[in-house]
C-alpha positions in Angstrom: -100.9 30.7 -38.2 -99.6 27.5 -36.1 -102.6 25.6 -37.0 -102.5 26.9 -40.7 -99.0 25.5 -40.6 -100.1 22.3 -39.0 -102.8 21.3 -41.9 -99.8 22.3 -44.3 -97.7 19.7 -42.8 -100.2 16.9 -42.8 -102.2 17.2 -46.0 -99.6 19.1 -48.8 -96.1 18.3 -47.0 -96.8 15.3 -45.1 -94.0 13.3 -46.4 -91.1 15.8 -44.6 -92.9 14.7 -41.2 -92.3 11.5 -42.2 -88.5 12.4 -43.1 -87.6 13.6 -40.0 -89.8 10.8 -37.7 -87.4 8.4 -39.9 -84.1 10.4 -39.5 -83.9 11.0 -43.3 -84.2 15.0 -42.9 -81.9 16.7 -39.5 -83.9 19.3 -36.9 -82.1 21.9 -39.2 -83.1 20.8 -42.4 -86.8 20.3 -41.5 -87.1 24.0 -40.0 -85.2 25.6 -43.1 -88.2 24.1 -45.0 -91.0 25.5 -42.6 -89.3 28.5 -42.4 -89.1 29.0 -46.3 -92.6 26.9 -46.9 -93.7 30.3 -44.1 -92.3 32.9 -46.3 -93.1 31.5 -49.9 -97.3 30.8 -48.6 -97.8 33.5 -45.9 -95.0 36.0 -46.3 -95.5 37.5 -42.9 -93.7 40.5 -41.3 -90.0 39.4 -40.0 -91.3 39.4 -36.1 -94.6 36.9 -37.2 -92.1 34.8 -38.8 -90.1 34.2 -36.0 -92.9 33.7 -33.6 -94.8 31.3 -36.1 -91.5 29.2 -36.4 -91.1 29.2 -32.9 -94.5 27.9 -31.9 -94.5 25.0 -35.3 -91.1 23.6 -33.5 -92.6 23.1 -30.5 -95.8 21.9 -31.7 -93.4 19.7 -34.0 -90.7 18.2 -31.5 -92.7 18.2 -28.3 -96.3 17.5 -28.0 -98.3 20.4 -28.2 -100.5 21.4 -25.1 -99.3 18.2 -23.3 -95.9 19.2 -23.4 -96.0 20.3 -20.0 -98.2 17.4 -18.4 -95.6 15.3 -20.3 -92.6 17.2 -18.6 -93.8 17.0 -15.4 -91.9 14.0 -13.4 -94.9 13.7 -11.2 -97.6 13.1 -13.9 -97.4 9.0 -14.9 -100.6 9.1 -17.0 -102.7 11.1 -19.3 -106.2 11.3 -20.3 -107.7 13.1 -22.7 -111.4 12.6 -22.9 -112.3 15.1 -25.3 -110.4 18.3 -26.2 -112.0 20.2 -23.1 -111.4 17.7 -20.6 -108.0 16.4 -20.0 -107.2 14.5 -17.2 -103.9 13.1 -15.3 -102.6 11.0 -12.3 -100.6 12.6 -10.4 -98.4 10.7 -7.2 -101.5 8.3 -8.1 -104.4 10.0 -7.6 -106.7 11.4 -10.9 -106.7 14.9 -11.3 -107.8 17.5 -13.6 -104.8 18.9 -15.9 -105.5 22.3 -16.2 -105.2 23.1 -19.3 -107.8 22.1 -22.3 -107.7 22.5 -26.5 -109.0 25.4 -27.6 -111.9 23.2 -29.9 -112.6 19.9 -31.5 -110.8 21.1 -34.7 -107.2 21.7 -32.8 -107.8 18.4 -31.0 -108.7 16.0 -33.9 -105.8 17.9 -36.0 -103.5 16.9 -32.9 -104.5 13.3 -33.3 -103.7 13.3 -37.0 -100.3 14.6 -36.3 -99.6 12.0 -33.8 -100.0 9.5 -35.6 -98.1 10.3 -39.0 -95.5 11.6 -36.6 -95.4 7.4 -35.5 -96.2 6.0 -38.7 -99.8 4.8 -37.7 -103.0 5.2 -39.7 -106.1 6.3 -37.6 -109.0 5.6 -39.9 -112.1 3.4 -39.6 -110.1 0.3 -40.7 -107.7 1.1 -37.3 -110.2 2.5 -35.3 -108.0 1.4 -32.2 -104.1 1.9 -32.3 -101.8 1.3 -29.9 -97.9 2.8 -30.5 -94.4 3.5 -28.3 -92.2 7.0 -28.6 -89.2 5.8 -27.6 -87.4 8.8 -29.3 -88.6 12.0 -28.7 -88.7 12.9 -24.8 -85.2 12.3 -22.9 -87.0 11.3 -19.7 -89.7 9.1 -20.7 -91.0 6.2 -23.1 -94.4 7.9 -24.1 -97.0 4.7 -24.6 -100.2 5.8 -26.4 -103.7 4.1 -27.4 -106.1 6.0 -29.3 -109.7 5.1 -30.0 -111.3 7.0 -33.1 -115.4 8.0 -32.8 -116.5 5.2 -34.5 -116.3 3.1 -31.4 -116.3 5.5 -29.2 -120.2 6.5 -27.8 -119.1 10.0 -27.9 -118.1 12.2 -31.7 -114.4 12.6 -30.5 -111.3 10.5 -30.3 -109.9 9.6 -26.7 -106.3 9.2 -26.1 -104.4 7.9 -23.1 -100.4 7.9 -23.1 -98.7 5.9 -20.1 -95.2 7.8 -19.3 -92.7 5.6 -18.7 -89.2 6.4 -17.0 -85.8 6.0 -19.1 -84.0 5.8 -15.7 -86.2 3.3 -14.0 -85.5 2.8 -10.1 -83.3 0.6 -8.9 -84.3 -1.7 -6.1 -82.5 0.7 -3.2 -84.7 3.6 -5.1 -87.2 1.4 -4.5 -86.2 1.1 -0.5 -85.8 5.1 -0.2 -89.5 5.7 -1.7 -91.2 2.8 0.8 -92.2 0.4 -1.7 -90.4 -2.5 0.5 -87.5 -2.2 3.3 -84.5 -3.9 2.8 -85.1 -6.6 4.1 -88.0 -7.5 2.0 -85.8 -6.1 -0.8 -82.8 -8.4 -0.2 -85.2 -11.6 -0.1 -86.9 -10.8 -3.2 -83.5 -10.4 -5.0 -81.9 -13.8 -3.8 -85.0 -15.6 -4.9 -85.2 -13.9 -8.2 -82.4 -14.8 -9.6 -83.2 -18.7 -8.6 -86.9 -19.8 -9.0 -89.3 -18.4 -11.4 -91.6 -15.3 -10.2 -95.1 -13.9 -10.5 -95.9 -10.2 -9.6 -99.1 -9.7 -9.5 -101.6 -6.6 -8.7 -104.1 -4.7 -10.3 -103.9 -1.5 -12.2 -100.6 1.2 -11.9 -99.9 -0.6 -8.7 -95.7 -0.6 -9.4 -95.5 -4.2 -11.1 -93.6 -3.6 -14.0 -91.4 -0.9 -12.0 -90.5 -3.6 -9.4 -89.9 -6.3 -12.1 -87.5 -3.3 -14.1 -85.4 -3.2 -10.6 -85.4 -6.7 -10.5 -84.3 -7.4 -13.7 -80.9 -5.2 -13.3 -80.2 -7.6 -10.6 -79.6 -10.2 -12.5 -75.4 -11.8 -13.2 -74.1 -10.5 -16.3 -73.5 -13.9 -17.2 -77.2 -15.1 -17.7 -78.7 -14.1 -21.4 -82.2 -12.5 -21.0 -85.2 -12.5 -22.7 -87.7 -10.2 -22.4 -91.5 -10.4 -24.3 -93.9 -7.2 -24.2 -96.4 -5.3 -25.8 -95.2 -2.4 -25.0 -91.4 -1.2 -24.7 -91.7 -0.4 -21.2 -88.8 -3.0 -19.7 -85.5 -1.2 -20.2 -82.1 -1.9 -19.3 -79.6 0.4 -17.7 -77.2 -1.8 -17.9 -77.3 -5.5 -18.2 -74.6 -6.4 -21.3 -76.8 -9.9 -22.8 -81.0 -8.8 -22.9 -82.6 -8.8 -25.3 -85.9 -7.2 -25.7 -89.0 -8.2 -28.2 -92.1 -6.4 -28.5 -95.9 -7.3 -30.1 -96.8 -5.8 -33.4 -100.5 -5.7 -33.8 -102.0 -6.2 -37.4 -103.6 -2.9 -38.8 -106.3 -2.7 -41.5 -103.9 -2.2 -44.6 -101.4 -5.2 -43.4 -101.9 -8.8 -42.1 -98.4 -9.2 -40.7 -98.6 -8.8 -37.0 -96.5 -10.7 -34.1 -98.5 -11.0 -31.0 -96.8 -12.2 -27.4 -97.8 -15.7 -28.3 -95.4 -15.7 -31.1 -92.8 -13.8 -29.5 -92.8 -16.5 -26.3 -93.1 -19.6 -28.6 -90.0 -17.9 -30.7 -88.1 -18.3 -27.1 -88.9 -21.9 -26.2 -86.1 -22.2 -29.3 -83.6 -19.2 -28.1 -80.7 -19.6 -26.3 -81.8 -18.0 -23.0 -81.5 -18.6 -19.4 -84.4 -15.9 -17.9 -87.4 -15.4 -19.7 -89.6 -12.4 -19.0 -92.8 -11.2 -20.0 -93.6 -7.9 -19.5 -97.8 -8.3 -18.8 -99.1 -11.7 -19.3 -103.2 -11.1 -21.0 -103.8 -14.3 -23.2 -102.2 -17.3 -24.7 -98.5 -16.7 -24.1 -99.0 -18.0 -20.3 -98.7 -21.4 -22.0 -95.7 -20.8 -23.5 -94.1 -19.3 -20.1 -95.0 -21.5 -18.1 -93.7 -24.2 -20.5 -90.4 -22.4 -20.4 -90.5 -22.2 -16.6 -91.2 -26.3 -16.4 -88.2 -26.7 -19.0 -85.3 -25.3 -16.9 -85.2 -21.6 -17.8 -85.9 -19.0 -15.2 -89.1 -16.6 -15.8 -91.1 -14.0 -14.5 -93.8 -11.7 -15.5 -96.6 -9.5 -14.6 -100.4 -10.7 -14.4 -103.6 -8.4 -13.4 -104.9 -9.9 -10.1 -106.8 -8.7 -7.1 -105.4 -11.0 -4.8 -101.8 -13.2 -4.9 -103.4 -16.6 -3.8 -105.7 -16.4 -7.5 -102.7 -15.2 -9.6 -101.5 -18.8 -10.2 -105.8 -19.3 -11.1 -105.3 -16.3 -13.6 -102.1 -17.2 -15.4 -104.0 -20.9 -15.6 -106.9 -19.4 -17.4 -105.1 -17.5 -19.8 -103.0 -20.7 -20.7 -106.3 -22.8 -21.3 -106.7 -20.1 -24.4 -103.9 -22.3 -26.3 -104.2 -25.9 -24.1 -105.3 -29.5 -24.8 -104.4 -29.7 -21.1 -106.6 -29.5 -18.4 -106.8 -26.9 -15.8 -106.1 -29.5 -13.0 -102.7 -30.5 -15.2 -101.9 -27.0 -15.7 -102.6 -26.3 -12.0 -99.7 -28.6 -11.0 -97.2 -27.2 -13.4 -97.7 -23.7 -11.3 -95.2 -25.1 -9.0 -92.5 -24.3 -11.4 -93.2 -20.6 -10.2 -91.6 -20.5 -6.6 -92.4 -17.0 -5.5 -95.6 -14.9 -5.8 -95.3 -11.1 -5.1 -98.4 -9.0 -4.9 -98.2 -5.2 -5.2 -100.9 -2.4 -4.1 -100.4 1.2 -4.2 -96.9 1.1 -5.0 -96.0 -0.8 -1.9 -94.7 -4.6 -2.0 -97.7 -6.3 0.5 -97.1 -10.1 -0.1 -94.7 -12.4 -0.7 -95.2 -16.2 -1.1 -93.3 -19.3 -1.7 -94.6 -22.2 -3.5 -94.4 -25.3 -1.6 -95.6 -27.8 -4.5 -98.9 -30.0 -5.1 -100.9 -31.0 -2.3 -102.7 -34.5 -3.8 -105.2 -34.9 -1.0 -106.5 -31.0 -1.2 -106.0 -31.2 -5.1 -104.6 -27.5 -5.5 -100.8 -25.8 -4.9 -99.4 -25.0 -1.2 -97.9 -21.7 -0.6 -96.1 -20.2 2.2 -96.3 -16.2 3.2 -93.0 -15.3 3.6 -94.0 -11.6 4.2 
């Protein structure tokens, strides 16, 4: 009967899943209607009833068979491939779940529910879509990205969702799991908070959980600014942040704010540290412009090594620049410290030492 129910809820009473997603219609109120929409279509015996219910409110306020992989504190990213082959990191390393759809038909049904659930359209005109669940898990921000089959080589939809912890680490969490020692932890605090800062690293190497623990550091005094795509930079506690996030464009509206837009919109706010959560295209102008005009920033950037991370924030500023690389090179100085992370450990540390003329390129010093 669940998915009976399920293709109730999405094709005839679609609009109540979009009641409670918005907070018009309580937990109570949305089973009392499955419960009577059960006995007024199905009429089952009183022990079906219950068991139907049960298994629709968990399908309903959890997240079907991922529920668990989702629960699980040791699971930071999901993969589903195709309804057969799911597919999770676990401490980091890939691994297979354990658990599968039972066919296509659950599976692209599951999709369809996940995305009225968040108020997105999967169709051929948003063949891609990216959203956040803030709401609906206690422990984590759920980040998802689905791609439909018609650009995917294969006849079913992929989805990935990036977990993200409400109760980030703090920097001495950070100390107590080996990321950094204390030492390394204390230095990176103290520079912080004075001189602009670049973490750099490839893939799920701890970036945005280091810059999360660094931004709690910050005085209460200093107003904060923070740009992403995604809502994956929290605070715990820090009383004057404020937090901004992209909104792509989808095929039935052109109103979309990209980090370009969000950056440029605090060049004119009244903040003291600027932060952007992943740095991918023109907004490293806008950062950097911030960081040469007085304000404190620091972000993220994909980069295999720390010494090319000032090269790669460069290149994405050329996207938006009438300057030339060699002028934008010798802004870079306005970002005194370079971290570079790999495999959730802090490896590198460097301070910039400014322009060298004669060598035509930025100094640095390894401080660690």
């Amino acid at each position: 009967m669940l998915a009976r129910l399920v293709d109730d809820y999405l094709t005839q009473k679609q609009n109540m899943l979009l009641q409670l997603k918005k907070g018009v219609v309580t937990k109570e109120e949305f089973l009392k209607d499955v419960r009577d929409h059960i006995r007024t279509r199905y009429a089952p015996p009183p022990d079906e009833e219950e068991d139907a219910l049960r298994e629709f409110e968990r399908y309903v306020f959890g997240y079907s068979r991922l529920s668990p992989l989702i629960d699980d504190r040791e699971i930071s990213d999901i993969r589903v491939i195709r309804h057969d082959r799911i597919r999770v990191k676990r401490k980091g390393k890939r691994e297979d779940a354990g658990i599968s759809f039972d066919n296509e038909k659950e599976y692209r049904q599951f999709i369809d529910y996940i995305a009225i659930r968040n108020q997105v359209s999967v169709s051929n005109l948003n063949a891609i879509q990216r959203f956040t669940d803030a709401d609906s898990h206690q422990d984590f921000i759920l980040r998802f990205t689905i791609s439909m089959p018609l650009i995917n080589s294969y006849d079913e939809p992929y989805l990935c969702i990036r977990k993200v912890p409400k109760r980030f680490p703090q920097m001495s969490d950070l100390v107590e799991m080996g990321m950094m020692n204390t030492e390394r932890a204390q230095l990176l605090v103290e520079r912080f908070g004075k001189t602009s800062t670049l973490i750099c690293g490839g893939n799920s190497s701890g970036k945005t959980t280091l810059l999360n623990a660094l931004k709690e550091t910050l005085p209460d005094d200093m107003a904060v600014l923070v740009a992403q795509q995604a809502d994956e930079l929290t605070t715990l506690s820090h009383p004057d942040t404020m937090f901004l996030h992209s909104l792509p464009g989808s095929g039935e509206s052109k109103v979309s704010y990209d980090l370009k837009d969000i950056s440029i919109a605090g060049l004119t706010m009244d903040v003291d540290f600027f932060i952007v959560g992943e740095i991918k295209g023109a907004e490293a102008l806008y950062i950097l412009n911030s960081a040469c005009t007085g304000q404190i920033c620091a972000a993220t950037i994909h980069s295999t090594d720390p010494l090319r991370a000032a090269d790669k924030l460069v290149d994405y500023a050329m996207y938006e620049s009438r300057y030339s690389r060699n002028e934008l090179m010798r802004l870079m100085d306005c970002f005194g410290t370079i971290v570079y992370m790999k495999d959730y450990k802090v490896c590198d540390c460097y301070a910039c030492k400014g322009w060298n003329e004669e060598r035509g390129q930025q100094e640095y010093e390894r401080l660690f």
